[in-house]
N, C-alpha and C positions, 0 to 999 in steps of 0.2 A: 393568405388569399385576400383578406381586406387591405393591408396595405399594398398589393400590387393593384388591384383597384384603386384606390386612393391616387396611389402615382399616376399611372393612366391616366384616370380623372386629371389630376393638377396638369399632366404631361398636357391633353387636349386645352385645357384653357390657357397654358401658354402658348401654345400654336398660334390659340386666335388672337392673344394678343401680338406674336410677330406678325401675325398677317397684318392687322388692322396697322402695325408702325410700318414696315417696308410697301404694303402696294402701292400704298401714295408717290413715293419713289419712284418705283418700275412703272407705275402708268405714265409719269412725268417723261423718263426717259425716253421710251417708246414712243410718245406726241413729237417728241423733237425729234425725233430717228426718222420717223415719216414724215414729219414736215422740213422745216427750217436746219435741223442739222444731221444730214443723214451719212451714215457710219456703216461701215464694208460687214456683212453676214456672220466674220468670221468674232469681229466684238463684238454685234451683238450676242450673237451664244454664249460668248464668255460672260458675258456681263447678267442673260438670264440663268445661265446655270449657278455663277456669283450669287446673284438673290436669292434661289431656293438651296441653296448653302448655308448662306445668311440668317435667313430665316429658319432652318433647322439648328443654328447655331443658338440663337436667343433663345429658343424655346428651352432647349437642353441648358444655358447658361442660365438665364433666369432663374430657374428651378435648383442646381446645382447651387447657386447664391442663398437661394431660402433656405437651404437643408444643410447647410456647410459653411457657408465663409460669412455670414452675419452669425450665425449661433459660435462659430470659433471665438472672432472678436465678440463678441459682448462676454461671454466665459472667459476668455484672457483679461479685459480691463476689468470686470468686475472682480476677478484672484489679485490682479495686480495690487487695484488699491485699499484691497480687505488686507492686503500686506500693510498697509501702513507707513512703511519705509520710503522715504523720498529717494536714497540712492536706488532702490530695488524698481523701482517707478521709473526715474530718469536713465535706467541704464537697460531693461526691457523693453521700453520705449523706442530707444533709438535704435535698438538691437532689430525692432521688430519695422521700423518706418525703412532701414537700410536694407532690409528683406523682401519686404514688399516692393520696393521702388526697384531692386533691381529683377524683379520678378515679373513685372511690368511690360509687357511684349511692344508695347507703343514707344516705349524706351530705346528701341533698336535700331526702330524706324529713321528716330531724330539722328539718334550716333550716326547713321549712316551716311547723312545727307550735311554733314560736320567735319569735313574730311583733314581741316586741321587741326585738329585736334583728337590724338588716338583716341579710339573707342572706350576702351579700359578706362582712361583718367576720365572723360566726359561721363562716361555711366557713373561710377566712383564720385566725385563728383557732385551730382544731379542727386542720385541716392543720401549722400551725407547730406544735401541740404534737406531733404525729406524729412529724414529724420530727425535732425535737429530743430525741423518747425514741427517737427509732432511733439515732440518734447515740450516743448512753446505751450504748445495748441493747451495738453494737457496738464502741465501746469496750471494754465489761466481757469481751467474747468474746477481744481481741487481747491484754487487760490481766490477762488470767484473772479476775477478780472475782466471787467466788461471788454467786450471785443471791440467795437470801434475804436478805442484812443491806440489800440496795438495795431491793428487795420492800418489807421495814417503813419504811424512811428514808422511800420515795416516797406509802405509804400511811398515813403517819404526817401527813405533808405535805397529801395530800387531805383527812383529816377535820381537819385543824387550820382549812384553808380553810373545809371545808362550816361551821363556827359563827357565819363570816359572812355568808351566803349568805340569799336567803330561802328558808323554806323550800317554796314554789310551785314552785320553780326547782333543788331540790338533787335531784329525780328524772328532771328532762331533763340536767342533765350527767353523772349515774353512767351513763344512757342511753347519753350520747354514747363509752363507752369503749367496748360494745359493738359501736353500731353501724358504727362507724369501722372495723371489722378485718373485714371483708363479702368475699364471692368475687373483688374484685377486688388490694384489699389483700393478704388472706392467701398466696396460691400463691407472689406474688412475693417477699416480704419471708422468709416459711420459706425457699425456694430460696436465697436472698440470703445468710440463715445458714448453710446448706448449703456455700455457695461458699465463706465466710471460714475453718472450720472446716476447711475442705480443706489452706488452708496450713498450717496446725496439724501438729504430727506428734508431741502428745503425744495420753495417752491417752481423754485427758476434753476433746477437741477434739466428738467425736461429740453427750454431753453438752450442750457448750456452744450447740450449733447451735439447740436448743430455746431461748426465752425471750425471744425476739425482740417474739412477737406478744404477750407479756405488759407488756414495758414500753410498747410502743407503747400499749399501751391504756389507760393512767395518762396518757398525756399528753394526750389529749382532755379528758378531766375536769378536769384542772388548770387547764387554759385555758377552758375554759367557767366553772367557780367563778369565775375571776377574772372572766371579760367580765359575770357575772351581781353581783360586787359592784360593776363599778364601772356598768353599766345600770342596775342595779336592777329587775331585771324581774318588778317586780308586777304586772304587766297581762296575764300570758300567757294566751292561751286558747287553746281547742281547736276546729276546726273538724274535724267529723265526714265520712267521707268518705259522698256521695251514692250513696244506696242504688236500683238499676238498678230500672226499671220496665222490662219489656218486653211486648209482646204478640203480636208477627211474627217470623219468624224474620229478616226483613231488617232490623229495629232489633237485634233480636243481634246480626246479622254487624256492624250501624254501629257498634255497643259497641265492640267487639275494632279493628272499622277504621278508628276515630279512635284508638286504644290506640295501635296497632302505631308509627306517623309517629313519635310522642313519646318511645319510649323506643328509635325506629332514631335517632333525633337524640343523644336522652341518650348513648346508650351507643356512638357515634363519639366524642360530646366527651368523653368517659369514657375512652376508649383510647387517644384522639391522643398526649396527653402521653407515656405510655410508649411508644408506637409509634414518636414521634419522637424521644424521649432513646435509646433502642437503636437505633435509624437512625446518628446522629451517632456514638454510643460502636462500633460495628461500622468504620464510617469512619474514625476515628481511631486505633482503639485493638484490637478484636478481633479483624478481618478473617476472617470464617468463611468457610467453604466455600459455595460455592454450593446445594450440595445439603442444608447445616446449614439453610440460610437458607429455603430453598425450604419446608422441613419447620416451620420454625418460622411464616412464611404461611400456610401451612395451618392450623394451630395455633389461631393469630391471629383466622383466621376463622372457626374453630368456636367460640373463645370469644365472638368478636360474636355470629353466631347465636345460640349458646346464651343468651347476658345478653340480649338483645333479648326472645326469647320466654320466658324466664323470667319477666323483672319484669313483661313483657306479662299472663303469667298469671295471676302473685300480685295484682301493682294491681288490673287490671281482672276477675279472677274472686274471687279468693281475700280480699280486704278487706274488700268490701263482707258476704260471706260472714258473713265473722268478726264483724263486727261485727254483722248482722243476730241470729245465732247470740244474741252476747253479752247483746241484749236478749231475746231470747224467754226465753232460762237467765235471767236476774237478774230477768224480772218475773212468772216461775212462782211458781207455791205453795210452794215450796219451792226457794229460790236456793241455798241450801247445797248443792245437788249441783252447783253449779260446781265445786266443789272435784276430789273426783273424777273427775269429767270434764276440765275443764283436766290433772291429773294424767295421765290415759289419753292427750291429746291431746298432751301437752308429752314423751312416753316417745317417739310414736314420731315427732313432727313435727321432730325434732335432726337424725333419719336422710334427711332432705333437704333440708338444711342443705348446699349447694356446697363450703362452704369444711371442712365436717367432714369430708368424702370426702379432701380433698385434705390435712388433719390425718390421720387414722389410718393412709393408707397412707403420710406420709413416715416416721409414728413405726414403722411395723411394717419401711422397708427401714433405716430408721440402727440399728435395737436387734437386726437382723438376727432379726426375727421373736418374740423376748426377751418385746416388747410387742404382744400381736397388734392388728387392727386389730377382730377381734370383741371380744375386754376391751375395748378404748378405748371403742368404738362403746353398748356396755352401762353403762359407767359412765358417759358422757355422758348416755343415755340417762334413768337413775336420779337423775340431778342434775338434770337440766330438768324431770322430772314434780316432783320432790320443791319448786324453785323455783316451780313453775306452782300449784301447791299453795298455796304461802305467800302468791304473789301472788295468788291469788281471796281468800282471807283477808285481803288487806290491801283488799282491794275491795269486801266486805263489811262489814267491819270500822272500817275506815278510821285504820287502825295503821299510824305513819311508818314508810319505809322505813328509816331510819336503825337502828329498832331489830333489825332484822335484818341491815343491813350490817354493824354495825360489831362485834359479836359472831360474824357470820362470817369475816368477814377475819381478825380477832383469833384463831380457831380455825384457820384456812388457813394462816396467819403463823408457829402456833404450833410445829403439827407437820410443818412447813418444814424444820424443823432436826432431824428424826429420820427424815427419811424418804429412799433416793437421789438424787442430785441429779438424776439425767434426770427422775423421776417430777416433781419439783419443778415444772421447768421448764414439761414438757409441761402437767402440769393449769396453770398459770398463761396457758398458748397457749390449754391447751382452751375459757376463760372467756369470752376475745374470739371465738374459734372458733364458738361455742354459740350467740352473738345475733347472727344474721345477717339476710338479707331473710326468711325464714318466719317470724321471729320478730316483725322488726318487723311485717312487713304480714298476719300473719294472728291468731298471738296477742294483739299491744297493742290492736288494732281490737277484737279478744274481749273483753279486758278493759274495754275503752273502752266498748263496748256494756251491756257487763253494770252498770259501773258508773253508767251516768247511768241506768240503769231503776229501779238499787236507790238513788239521789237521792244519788252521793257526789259528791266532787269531783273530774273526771280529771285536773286538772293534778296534786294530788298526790297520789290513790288508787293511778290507770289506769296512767300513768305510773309508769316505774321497775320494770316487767316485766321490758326489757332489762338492767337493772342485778340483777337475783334471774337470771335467765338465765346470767349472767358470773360470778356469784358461787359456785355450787351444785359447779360440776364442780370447782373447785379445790380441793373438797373430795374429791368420791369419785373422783377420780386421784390423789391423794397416800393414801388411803387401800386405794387396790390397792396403791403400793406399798410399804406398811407390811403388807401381807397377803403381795404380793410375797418379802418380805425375811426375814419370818415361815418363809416354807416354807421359803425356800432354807438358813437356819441350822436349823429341821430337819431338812432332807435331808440337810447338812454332821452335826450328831451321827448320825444312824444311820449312812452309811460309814465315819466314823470309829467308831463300836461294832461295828459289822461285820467291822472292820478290825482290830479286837482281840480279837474272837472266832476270825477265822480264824488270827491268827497264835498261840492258845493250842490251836486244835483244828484244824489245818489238814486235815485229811480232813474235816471238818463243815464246811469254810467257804461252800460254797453253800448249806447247808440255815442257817445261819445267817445269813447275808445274806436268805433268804427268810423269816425268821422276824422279822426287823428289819423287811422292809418292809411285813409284815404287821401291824405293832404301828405 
C-alpha cells in the first residue's frame, strides 16, 4: 500500500514537472495560430491532442528512467569494472553502446530521411560508432585521461573527414551525433558512468562520470562521414512528412489509432535488446533481490508507456505541426521573423527534451547541488534559442553549416582548458543531450517547412538544425563555469581580506567582514 502511494505521489510530481516543460510550447504555438501564422482546425487538434500525449509521456518516461534504466546502468558499470579485466570491459562495452544505439527510436527517424544509403548498413553503422566511442569514453574514465586533448584529437578527426564528404550530405551526419544520444541512450550510458566512477576512490572519480555522452556522439558522425565517402550520397532527398486533413472527430481518433500500433511495435523492439542483455547479466553475474527487480519492472514499464505515447505525440501531432507552421512563417511578408520566433521557441522547447530532465538532475546529485539543475536547465535553454537563431538564418540565407560549426567548436575546444573539468564534461554531455526527439520531430519539420516556402534546399539548408542544437550549450555550460570559477576566487579574496582585517582589528572583525561583503 505504501509504495503505490509513493508511486502516485512521484507519478503526480512528474505530471508537474511535464506541465511546467510543454505549456511554454503550446501557449507559443496557439499566439501564432491566432495571430501571424494561422493553421486549418484539423492541425491544430492534432497537435493539442500531440501535447497531452507528450506530456503523459514524460511523466511516465521520467519516472520509468529513475526506477529502471539509471539503477540498470550504474549496476552494470559498476559489475563490469569490479571484473577487473580489460577484455571483459572493452568487449561488454561495446556489446552494450551497439544495443543501445540500435535501440534508439530517433535512430529511424534519420535512416529514413537517408534514402541512399540502406537502412540496415546506416543503423549498423551509426551503432558501431557508438560503441566504440563508449569504449573510448570508458577507457579514459579507468585510465584517467583528461577529456579536452581527446575532445580536439577526435574533432580534429571529423572536420578533416567532412573535406571529403559532399557537401549535401555533411549536415545529415553532424545530425546523426545528435540524434543518436535520445531518451533511450542517454539515462543508461550517464548511469553506466555513474557505476565505473564508483570504483574509483580518487577525487576526480565524480568529475570523470560526466563525458560519456560527449564522446558517444563523435562517433556517429565519424562513421556516417565515412559511409557518405564511400556511397557517395548525391541523391539524398527529402520526403516531407503528410500534412493531416481531418474533418470528423472519428478520422482524428483513426490519425492517433493507426499512430499508437507503430510506435507500440517500435518501442518493444527498442527495449528488447536491453531488457534481455540485463535478463542474462542478473543470471549470471548480479543476482539482485527480488524486490530490486520487481521495482525495476515497474520501471521498465513506465518507460514503455512513456516512449510509446511520447513519439505517439510528437510523430503524429507535433510534426506535421511544425512543419505546416514553418510554411506559413517562411512564405509571410515578412520571413525574417522566423528568426525570433524559432528563438522563443527553441528557449523553452529543450525543457521537454526527456533526456535533459534526466541530464540536470544526475548533474545536480554528483556536484551535490554545486550545479543546480535550474542553472543547467537556463543555460541549455539560452544555447538552443541562440542555435534556433542561427539556424532560421541559415534557412534564409542559405549559409553552409560548416561555417558555424567549425568556428564553434574551435571556441568550445578552446576555452576547454580554462575552465573546471566537471563543467567541461558536462556541457560536452549537454550537446547530445539538447537534440533529442522534440528537436528532431518538431523543430527540423519547422525548419524544413520554412525552408522549401522560401525556395532553399533542405538537404543542405533544413538540415543540420540537430547539428546547431549540439553545438550551442557546449558553449554556455563551460561559460557558467568560467562565471562559476570567477565568483568563487572572489569570494576566496574577500575572507581572505577579511581575515586580515580581523586579525589587525579583532574587536571590528564582524563589521569588517560585513563591509567586505558589501563591496
Amino acid at each position: 500500500m505504501q509504495t503505490k502511494k509513493r508511486l502516485s505521489g512521484k507519478l503526480m510530481e512528474k505530471l508537474r514537472e511535464a506541465l511546467v516543460a510543454v505549456l511554454p510550447i503550446i501557449v507559443i504555438v496557439l499566439l501564432l495560430c491566432f495571430s501571424v501564422a494561422p493553421i486549418s482546425p484539423s492541425i491544430l487538434l492534432c497537435f493539442l491532442i500531440g501535447a497531452v500525449l507528450l506530456i503523459l509521456g514524460m511523466m511516465f518516461f521520467t519516472l520509468g528512467a529513475e526506477l529502471a534504466m539509471s539503477p540498470m546502468g550504474e549496476k552494470v558499470g559498476t559489475c563490469m569494472t569490479k571484473s577487473k579485466k580489460l577484455s571483459v570491459i572493452v568487449s561488454l562495452s561495446f556489446l552494450l553502446g551497439f544495443i543501445i544505439t540500435v535501440s534508439e527510436p530517433d535512430l529511424q527517424v534519420l535512416a529514413g530521411q537517408v534514402p541512399s544509403i540502406p537502412n540496415g548498413i546506416l543503423i549498423g553503422a551509426v551503432a558501431g560508432g557508438v560503441a566504440l566511442f563508449l569504449v573510448i569514453a570508458l577507457l579514459r574514465m579507468l585510465f584517467r585521461i583528461p577529456l579536452p586533448p581527446l575532445l580536439i584529437f577526435f574533432y580534429i578527426l571529423v572536420f578533416v573527414l567532412a573535406l571529403f564528404v559532399p557537401d549535401d550530405f555533411l549536415s545529415v551526419a553532424f545530425d546523426s551525433g545528435g540524434v543518436t544520444t535520445g531518451p533511450m541512450t542517454v539515462p543508461f550510458i550517464m548511469a553506466l558512468g555513474v557505476g565505473v566512477a564508483a570504483i574509483r576512490n580518487d577525487r576526480h572519480a565524480a568529475d570523470d562520470s560526466f563525458g560519456l555522452v560527449a564522446l558517444c556522439s563523435i562517433g556517429p558522425i565519424v562513421s556516417v562521414l565515412i559511409l557518405g565517402m564511400i556511397y557517395h550520397p548525391g541523391e539524398s532527398s527529402y520526403v516531407p512528412p503528410v500534412i493531416p486533413s481531418v474533418e470528423t472527430s472519428v478520422e482524428l481518433w483513426t490519425l492517433f489509432h493507426r499512430g499508437f500500433p507503430t510506435y507500440i511495435a517500435e518501442i518493444a523492439v527498442s527495449l528488447f535488446p536491453i531488457v534481455l542483455f540485463f535478463g542474462l547479466f542478473q543470471l549470471a553475474v548480479l543476482k539482485l533481490s527480488r524486490r530490486t527487480l520487481s521495482k525495476m519492472v515497474i520501471g521498465l514499464a513506465y518507460t514503455y508507456i512513456g516512449l510509446v505515447l511520447f513519439m505517439t505525440g510528437v510523430n503524429v501531432g507535433f510534426m506535421p505541426a511544425g512543419n505546416y507552421l514553418g510554411q506559413i512563417l517562411g512564405s509571410s511578408s515578412n520571413p525574417w521573423f522566423l528568426i525570433p520566433i524559432a528563438m522563443i521557441m527553441g528557449f523553452f522547447i529543450v525543457k521537454a527534451e526527456p533526456a535533459v530532465y534526466v541530464l540536470n538532475k544526475q548533474v545536480e546529485e554528483i556536484t551535490d547541488g554545486a550545479i543546480s539543475a535550474g542553472s543547467m536547465g537556463t543555460c541549455l535553454s539560452v544555447g538552443v534559442a541562440i542555435s534556433l537563431g542561427i539556424a532560421m538564418l541559415r534557412v534564409l540565407t542559405g549559409i553552409s553549416v560548416m561555417w558555424f560549426l567549425i568556428p564553434g567548436y574551435a571556441f568550445a575546444l578552446g576555452i576547454s582548458f580554462f575552465v573546471p573539468k566537471i563543467y567541461t564534461a558536462i556541457a560536452f554531455d549537454s550537446g547530445g543531450v539538447a537534440s533529442g526527439p522534440m528537436t528532431a520531430a518538431f523543430l527540423l519539420p519547422l525548419a524544413q517547412g520554412a525552408c522549401g516556402a522560401v525556395g532553399g534546399s533542405i538537404v543542405t539548408d533544413a538540415f543540420g538544425i540537430v547539428a546547431m542544437v549540439a553545438m550551442t550549450p557546449l558553449i554556455t555550460i563551460q561559460l557558467l563555469g568560467l562565471l562559476s570559477q570567477r565568483q568563487k576566487a572572489t569570494g576566496r579574496k574577500k575572507r581572505r581580506l577579511a581575515g586580515q582585517l580581523a586579525g589587525l582589528v579583532p574587536t571590528a572583525a564582524a563589521e569588517a567582514e560585513d563591509v567586505i561583503i558589501e563591496l
